[in-house]
N, C-alpha and C positions, 0 to 999 in steps of 0.2 A: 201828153196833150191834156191840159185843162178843160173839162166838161161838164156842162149844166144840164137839167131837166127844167125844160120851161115847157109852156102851155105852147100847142102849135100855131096859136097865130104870132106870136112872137118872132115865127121862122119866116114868117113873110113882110118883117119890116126891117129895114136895111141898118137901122139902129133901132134897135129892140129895146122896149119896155122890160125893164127886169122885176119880181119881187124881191120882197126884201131876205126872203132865204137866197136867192140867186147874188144880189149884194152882199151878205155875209159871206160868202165865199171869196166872190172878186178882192174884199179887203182880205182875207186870211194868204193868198196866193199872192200879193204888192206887184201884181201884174206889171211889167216894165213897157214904155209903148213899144205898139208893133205887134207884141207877145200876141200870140193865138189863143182861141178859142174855140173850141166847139160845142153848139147848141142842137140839142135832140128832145125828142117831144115824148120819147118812150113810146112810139107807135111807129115807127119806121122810119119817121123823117130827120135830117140829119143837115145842121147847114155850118159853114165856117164865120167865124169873126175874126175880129183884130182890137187889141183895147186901143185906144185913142188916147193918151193920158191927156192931149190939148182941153178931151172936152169930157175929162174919165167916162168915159161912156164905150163899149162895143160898137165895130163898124162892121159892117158886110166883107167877106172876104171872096164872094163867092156864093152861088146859087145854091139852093136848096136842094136835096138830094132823098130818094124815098127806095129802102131796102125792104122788096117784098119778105112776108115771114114766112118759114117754113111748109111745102106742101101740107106736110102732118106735122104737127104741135106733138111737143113732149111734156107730160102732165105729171108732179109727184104728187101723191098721195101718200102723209105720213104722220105717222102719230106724234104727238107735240111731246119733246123732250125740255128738259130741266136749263133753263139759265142759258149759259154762254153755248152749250152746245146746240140751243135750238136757232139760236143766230148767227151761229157760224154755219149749218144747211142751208138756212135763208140765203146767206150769202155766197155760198158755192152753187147751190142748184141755179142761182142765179146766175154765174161766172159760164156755166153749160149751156145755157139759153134755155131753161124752162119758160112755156107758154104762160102755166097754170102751178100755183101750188094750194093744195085743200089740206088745211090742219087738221088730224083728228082727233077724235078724244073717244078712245076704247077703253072697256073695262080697264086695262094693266095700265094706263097709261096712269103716272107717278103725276105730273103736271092737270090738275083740275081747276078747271076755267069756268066760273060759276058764267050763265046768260047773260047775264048784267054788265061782265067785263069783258065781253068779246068785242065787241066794236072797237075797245079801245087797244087789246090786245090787237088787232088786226091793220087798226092806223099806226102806230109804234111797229111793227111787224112790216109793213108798205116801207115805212121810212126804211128801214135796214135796206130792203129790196132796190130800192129807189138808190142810195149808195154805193152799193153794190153794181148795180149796169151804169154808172154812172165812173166810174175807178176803173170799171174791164172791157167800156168802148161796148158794150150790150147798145144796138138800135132799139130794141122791144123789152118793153116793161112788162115783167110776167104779171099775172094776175093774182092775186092771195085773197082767199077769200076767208070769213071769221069761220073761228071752228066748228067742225060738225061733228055728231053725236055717231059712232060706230054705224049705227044700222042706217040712218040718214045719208051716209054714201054711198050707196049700192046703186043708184040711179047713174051717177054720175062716173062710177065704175062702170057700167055695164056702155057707155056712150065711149069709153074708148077700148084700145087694145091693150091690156094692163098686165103685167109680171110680179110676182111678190116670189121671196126668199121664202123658204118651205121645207121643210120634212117630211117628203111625202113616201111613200111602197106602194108603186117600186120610186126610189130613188129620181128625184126631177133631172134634167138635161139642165149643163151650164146655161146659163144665163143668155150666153152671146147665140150657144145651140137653139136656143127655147126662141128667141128673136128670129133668125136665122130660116131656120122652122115657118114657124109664123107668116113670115115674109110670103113663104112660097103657095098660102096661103089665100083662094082670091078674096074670100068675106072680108078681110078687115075694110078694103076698101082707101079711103080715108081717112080712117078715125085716127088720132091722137094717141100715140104710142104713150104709155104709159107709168111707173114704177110705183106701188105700193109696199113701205116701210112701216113696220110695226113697233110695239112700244121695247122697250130695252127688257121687261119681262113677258114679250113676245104675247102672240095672238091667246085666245082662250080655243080650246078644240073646238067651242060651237063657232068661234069667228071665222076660225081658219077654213071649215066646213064652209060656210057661208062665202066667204070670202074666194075660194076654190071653185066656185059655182059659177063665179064670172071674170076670174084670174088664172096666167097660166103660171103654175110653179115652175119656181128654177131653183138653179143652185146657186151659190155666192161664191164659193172655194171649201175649204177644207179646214178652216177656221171658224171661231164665232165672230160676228164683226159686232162692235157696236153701234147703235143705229144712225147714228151721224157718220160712221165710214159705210152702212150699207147703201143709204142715199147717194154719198159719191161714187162707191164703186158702179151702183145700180146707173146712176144718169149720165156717168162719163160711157157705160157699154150701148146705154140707148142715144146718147148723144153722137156717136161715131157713126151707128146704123143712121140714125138721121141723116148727119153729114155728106154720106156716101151713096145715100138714096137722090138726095138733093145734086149730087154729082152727075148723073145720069140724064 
């Protein structure tokens, strides 16, 4: 199914107003009449089309339709990795239905994002995301926000319920255990299930300290993963606990 991200009042007119990023598409696909559509707003709403080639324009195919999000939202927190591998997590945590993703930047972190280029980092960064739910049928647009400095996210860690990969004594509980755990737990409450991934030369002992203070360790396996397969491993185990909560 061919799908766009338009603004939501576009979902309420029966031949919708496109931009011209939404038109760059329409020609690259030589939509055939008849051919389907579907338009979603990245916030829940989700409506059908049909192109019309009489008058190239989308028609109505059907009512608008609005898919509540998740009781609890899943949040990653991770440190910004090098090039293609920090766009292909954008694009998988995206593929798992992250709510939220906060870019870091910790000491180890190899990738250094002077103040000046984060806004721009963050728009180029959207766009990926934006493709991403847009190719995997995703109703809800995660949020990404410009990068934040190590210590600067501990606020925002401490507002949900977060797991980070760890080397702790004695030994953390697998990942799914530590979840699991947690659950039976009544404080979390509602918060935002969460995953914090660290930089590819891992945390500094004072971060991890820090960082343990309002995260629960786990374990990943028995392997070292690099931080683009910790992020999937990490949000496909809280994506499933989501799933099966949302079940109920």
């Amino acid at each position: 199914m061919n799908r766009l991200l338009v603004e939501t009042a576009a979902l309420g007119q029966d031949v919708p107003e496109l931009d011209a990023d939404a038109l760059r598409h329409m020609k690259v696909w030589r939509l055939k009449d008849g051919e389907g559509v579907e338009l979603f707003d990245g916030s829940g709403r989700v409506r059908p089309y049909r192109y019309r080639a009489g008058i190239r324009r989308l028609a109505s195919a059907g009512n608008c339709r609005f898919f509540a999000p998740p009781r609890r939202g899943l949040v990653l927190f991770a440190c910004v990795t090098k090039g293609s591998r920090w766009d292909w997590t954008l694009e998988k945590a995206t593929e798992l239905g992250v709510s939220r993703i906060v870019p870091v930047v910790s000491e180890r972190t190899i990738v250094r994002i002077p103040p000046a280029e984060r806004a721009a980092k963050q728009a180029r960064w959207r766009r990926i995301v934006e493709d991403a739910a847009r190719q995997s049928g995703a109703v809800w647009l995660p949020e990404i926000t410009e990068p934040i400095d190590f210590p600067a996210v501990f606020p925002l860690v401490e507002a949900t319920q977060c797991f980070v990969g760890a080397l702790t004594e004695p030994p953390p509980p697998p990942l799914l255990a530590a979840v699991r755990a947690a659950q039976d737990d009544a404080a979390p409450g509602n918060r935002d299930l969460a995953l914090f991934v660290g930089p590819e030369g891992d945390f500094t002992p004072e971060e991890l300290a820090e960082l343990l203070r309002r995260a629960a360790p786990a374990s990943f396996g028995p392997t070292v993963l690099r931080a683009e397969t910790a992020a999937l491993y990490g949000l496909s185990v809280l994506a499933a606990v989501q799933t099966a909560a949302s079940a109920v």
